[in-house]
MIBABA-318555 format. One record per residue (C-alpha): residue in three letters; x, y, z. Coordinates in steps of 0.5 Angstrom, whole numbers, plus 500, padded with zeros to 3 digits. Layout:
! MIBABA-318555
ALAXYZ/...
***
This chain:
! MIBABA-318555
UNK556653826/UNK553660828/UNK546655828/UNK549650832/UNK552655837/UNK545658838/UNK541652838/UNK545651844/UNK545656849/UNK537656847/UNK537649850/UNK542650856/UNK537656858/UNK531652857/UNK533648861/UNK535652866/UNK529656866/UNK525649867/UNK530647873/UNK528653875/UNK521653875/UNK521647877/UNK524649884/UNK520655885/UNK513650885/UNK516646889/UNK518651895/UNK511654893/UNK509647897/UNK513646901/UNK511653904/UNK504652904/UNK505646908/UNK510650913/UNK505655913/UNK498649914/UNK502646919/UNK504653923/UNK496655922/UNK494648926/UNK498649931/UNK496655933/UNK487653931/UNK490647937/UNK492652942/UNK488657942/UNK482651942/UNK486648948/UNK486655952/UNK478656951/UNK477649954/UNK481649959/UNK478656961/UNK471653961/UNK473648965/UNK476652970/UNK470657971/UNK466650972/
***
């Protein structure tokens, strides 16, 4: 039974473990593309702001 009982709690926090890796990559990715996004947005902005301004000096 001692086996049995061990076996057990190794498999519940395996899985626990897996679960928690699993949500780790996934925030991994989801703050990556949040980050991209943010970076893109201001690559955008400041390439809006330099036209803008070569227009205006013609």
């Amino acid at each position: 039974i001692a086996l049995d009982l061990r076996a057990s709690e190794h498999s519940a926090r395996m899985v626990a473990m897996k679960n928690a890796t699993d949500n780790a990559k996934q925030l991994v990715k989801d703050l990556t593309l949040e980050y991209n996004k943010a970076r893109q947005a201001s690559i955008t902005t400041e390439l809006l702001e330099i036209t803008t301004a070569q227009l205006a000096l013609q």
